[in-house]
Structures are given as structure tokens and as C-alpha cells.
N, C-alpha and C positions, 0 to 999 in steps of 0.2 A: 569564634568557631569558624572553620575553613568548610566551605560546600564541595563536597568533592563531584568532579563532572564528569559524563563522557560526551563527544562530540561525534557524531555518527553525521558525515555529509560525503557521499563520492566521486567529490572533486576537490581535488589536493590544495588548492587552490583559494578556496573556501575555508577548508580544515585550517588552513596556515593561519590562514589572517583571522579567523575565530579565535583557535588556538593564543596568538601572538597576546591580543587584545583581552581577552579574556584572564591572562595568565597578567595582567598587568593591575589586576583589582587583586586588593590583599588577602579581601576574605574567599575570594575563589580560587579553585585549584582543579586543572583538567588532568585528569588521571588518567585519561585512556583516551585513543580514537577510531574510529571505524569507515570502514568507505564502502558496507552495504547493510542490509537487515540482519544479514544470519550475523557477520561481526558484532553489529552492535548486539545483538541477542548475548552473543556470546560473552560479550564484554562487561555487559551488565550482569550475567551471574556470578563470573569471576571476579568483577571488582569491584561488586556492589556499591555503586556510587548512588549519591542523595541525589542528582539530576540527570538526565539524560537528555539530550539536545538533538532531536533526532528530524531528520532530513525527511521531507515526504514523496520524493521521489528517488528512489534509490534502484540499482540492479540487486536480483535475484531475489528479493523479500520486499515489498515497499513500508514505508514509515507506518501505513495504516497498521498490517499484520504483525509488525515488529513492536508497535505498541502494544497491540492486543497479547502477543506472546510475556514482552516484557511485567505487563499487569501482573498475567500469573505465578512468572516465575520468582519475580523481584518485586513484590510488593511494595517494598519500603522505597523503591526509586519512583521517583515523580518525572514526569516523562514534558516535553516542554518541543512541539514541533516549531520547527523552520523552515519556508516555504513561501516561494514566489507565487504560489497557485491561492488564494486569495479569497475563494469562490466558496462562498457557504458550507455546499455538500461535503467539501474536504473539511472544512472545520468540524463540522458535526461527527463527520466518519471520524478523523482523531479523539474526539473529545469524547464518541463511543466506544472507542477500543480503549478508552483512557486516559488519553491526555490531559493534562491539566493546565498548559496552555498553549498558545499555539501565537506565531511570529510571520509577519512576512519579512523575507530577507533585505527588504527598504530600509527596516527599522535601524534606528541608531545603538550602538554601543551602548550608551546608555540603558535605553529599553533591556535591552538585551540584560544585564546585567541587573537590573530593576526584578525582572519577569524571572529568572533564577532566585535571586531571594523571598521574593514573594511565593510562590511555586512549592520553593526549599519551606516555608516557613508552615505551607497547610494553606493557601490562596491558590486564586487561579489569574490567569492573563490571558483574556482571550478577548476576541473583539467585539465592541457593543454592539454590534449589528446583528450579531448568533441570536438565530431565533432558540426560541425556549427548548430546550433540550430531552428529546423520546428518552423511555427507559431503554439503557445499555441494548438489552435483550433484543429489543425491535427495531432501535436505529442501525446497528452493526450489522452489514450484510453477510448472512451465512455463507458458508464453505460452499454449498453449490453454487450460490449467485453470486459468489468470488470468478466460480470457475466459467461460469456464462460470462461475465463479464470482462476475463482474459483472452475467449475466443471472438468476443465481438470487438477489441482492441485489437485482437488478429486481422480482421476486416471478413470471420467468417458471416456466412448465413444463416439464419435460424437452422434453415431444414438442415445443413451441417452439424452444426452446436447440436440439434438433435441425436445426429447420427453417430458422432462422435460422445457423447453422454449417455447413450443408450437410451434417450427418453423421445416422449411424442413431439411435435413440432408444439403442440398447444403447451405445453406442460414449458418448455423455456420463453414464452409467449409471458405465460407469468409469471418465472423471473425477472420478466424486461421491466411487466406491471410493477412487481415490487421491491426492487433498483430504482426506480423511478422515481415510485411513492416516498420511501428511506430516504431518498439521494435529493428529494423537491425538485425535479428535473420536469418540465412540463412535455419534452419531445424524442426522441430515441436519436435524433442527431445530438443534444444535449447531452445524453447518455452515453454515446460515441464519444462526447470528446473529454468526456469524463474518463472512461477508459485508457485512452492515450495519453490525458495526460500525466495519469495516472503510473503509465508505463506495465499494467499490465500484461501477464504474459503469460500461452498458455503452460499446462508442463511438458518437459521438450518430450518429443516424440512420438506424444500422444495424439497429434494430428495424423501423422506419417503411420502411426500404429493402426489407426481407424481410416485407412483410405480404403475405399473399394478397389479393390483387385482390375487392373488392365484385363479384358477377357482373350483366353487363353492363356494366362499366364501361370506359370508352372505345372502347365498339362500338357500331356503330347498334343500337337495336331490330329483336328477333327478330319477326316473323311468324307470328302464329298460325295454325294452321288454320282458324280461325274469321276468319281475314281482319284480326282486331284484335290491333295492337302490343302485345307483349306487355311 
């Protein structure tokens, strides 16, 4: 029986030598590839493949969101990340949006092709050091503390992130709390560099949409008391 794959990583570069290597084991077969989240999304509805090998740093959707997305839409695809990033919090966020295992890009060929079958067969491949795994529901950080946590990879402020969110300065205060908690992050520079490396990003415009107004801008000139435009 032939595992059919997609390879979702966006850098060509990587795709190639996966791809090459990959396509040289008999029982596996890469059926599609992608070089961001929304591709891969896309890829795996249209070609419903048994594995998906999906990259945790990507542009415009990162591998966390793309799993989560892919769970619901594609069930039946077992999702299997790839990833220089190493660091617990990332394993856990995969393996909450759904992953079933998870790679750093060190590993060998081998592995690689191990962790597909296993994966493909109803196992997992993930690293013995994963602490014990929260229910989905509470490990996965929601949509709001997605969205705090894109403006603090921005290098905004809280009192921004507020202003921009519509909400109080305290109210993304615990967000940060429970990003933290979820993420086993003991510091908010931790937190910071969880974001970046994550590649977070906020949605475009939305900064530049929520800026305060330069004063006078788009109003006639004020009137001085002294008669002169102020």
C-alpha cells in the first residue's frame, strides 16, 4: 500500500531535497507540495492525502493554524510537523491543534520515513521529553490570544495591543497570563521569542487602521485667538 504525502515547507530548497528523498522509498508517494499554510490547507482538501508534513514556520498561516484548520477539514490526514524550533511550547501547540508527530529538521531520512509510517499506521512520533499532554480545548491558544500574540511579535505595547483590540490594558495583561501558562513560558521575554519565532503576524492593516489621528488632520485649521491659523 502506497502512503500518499504532501510536503508543505517554504523554501524550495527543502521541498526539493524532502521531495527527491522521500519519492525514493517504494511504499511512499508525495502527491502534492506547498510553500505556505493556506496552500497546504488547500492541498490537503483537494488531495486528500494519508500524511501531511507540514513546516512550523511558514508565511501567511503558520504550521500551528494549518494543522488546527487541516484537523477539521481533513480528518482522515494525519498531520506530522517539521521543524528546527525544538522547544516544548511548539511541540505541545502542534500536537494541540493536532499533530501526531512532530520532527526536527536534524533528523535523518530515515526517521523521516519511520515517523510517516508510523503516523500513516494510527502511532505517534513525537519526542520523549513532551510533557504530558492538556486537553486540546485548553492547551490551544484561542483566536484572541493568537491575535495578542501577533502584535507582540510586532514589538507592540500592551497599552497598544489594547487599543488596537478594543479592550482594557488589564484584559490583554491576561492574555500574556494565559499564553504563558498554555505555552510553560516562565517570562514575557520567553513569550517574545516564542512569537518571532513563530513568525507571527498581525492582520495587515489593522495597525495602520487603529492608529490615532495626527491632530488636525482632516480638519480645517483652528483659529487662533490672535487671529492667526493655528
Amino acid at each position: 500500500m502506497t502512503i500518499r504525502v504532501v510536503l508543505a515547507d517554504d523554501h524550495l530548497m527543502v521541498r526539493d531535497a524532502l521531495v527527491g528523498m522521500l519519492s525514493a522509498e517504494t511504499d511512499l508517494a508525495v502527491v502534492g507540495v506547498a510553500a505556505d499554510g493556506y496552500e497546504a490547507l488547500a492541498q490537503a482538501q483537494s488531495l486528500r492525502p494519508d500524511v501531511l508534513l507540514l513546516d512550523l514556520n511558514m508565511p501567511n498561516l503558520n504550521g500551528i493554524e494549518t494543522a488546527a484548520r487541516v484537523r477539521k477539514a481533513v480528518p482522515g490526514c494525519r498531520v506530522i510537523a517539521l521543524s528546527a524550533l525544538s522547544d516544548a511550547c511548539f511541540v505541545t501547540q502542534m500536537v494541540a491543534a493536532g499533530a501526531r508527530g512532530y520532527l526536527d529538521k536534524s533528523a535523518s531520512l530515515s526517521s523521516l520515513a519511520q515517523a510517516v509510517r508510523q503516523v500513516h499506521g494510527g502511532g505517534t512520533w513525537l519526542p520523549e521529553t513532551l510533557p504530558p499532554p492538556a486537553p486540546p480545548a485548553r492547551a490551544l491558544l484561542s483566536r484572541r490570544e493568537r491575535e495578542v500574540l501577533a502584535y507582540i511579535a510586532a514589538g507592540q505595547r500592551g497599552s497598544r495591543i489594547a487599543q488596537v483590540l478594543g479592550v482594557a490594558v488589564k484584559t490583554v495583561d491576561t492574555y500574556r497570563r494565559r499564553m504563558m501558562a498554555k505555552l510553560g513560558l516562565q517570562s514575557q521575554t520567553e513569550l517574545v521569542r516564542y512569537a518571532v519565532a513563530l513568525g507571527a503576524t498581525p492582520e495587515p492593516g489593522r495597525l495602520a487602521a487603529a492608529s490615532p489621528r495626527t491632530p488636525g488632520a482632516g480638519a480645517a485649521p483652528v483659529a487662533s485667538t490672535s487671529g492667526v491659523a493655528s
